[in-house]
C-alpha positions in Angstrom: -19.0 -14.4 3.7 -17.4 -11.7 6.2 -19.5 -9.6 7.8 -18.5 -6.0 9.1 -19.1 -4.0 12.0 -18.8 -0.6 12.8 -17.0 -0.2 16.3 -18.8 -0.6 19.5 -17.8 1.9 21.2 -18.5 4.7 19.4 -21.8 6.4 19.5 -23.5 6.5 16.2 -27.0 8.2 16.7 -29.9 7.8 14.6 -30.7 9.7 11.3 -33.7 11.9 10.3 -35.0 10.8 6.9 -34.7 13.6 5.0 -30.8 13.3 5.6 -31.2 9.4 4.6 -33.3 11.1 1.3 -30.1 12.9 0.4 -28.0 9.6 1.0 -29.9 7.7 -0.9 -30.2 10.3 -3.6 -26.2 10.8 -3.8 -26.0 7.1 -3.9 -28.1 6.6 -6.9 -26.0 9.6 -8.6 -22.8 8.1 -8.1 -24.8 4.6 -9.7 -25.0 6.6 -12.7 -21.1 7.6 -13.3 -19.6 5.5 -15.7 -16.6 3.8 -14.2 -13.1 5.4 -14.8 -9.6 4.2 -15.3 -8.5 2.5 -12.5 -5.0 4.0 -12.6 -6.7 7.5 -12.5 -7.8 6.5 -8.7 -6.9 8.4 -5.7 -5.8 6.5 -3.1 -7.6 7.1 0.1 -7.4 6.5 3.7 -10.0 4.5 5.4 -12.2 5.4 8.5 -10.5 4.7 11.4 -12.3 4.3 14.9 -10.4 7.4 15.9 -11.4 9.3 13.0 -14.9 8.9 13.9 -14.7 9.7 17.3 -14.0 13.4 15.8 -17.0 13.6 14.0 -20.0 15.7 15.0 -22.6 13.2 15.8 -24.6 14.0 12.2 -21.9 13.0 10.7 -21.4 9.5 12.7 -25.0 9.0 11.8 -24.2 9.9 8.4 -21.7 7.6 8.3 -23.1 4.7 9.6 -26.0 5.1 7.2 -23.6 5.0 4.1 -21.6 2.7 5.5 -24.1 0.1 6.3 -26.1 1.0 2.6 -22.8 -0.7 1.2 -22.4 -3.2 3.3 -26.2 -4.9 2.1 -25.2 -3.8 -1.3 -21.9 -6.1 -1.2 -23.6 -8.6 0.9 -26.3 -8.6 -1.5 -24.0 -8.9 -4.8 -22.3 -12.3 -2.9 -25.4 -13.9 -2.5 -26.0 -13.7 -6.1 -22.4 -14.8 -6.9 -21.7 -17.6 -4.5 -18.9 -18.7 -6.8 -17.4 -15.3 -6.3 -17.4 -15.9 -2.1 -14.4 -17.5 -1.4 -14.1 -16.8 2.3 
């Protein structure tokens, strides 16, 4: 399984937990949208390193948190498909 990192050198400070709250609680929202037609999706550029050097710092933090969330999420799903892990 790969594992991702976020880059080391950028600062990513630590988040209060009423900002996680609202993560979380977006999170779960987007859980609930019914999937849509893949041809119907945007196509969107990724974080880059440099991107996130522009960020204010709540927004880094912000970002990691999110970012990370998924990353257990996906690393989660693999475990509980190893036929699916191919890497």
């Amino acid at each position: 399984m790969k594992h991702y990192q976020l880059p080391d050198d950028v600062e990513f400070p630590e988040l209060d937990d009423a900002s996680k709250a609202e993560i979380d609680a977006a999170f779960d929202c987007i859980d609930s949208i019914p999937p849509s037609d893949p041809d119907d999706i945007p196509i969107v550029e990724g974080f880059t390193p440099e991107f996130l050097r522009t960020l204010p710092a709540k927004n880094r933090a912000m970002y990691k948190y999110g970012y990370l969330k998924m990353v257990r999420e996906y690393e989660d799903f693999m475990r509980s498909h190893p036929e699916l892990d191919k890497d």
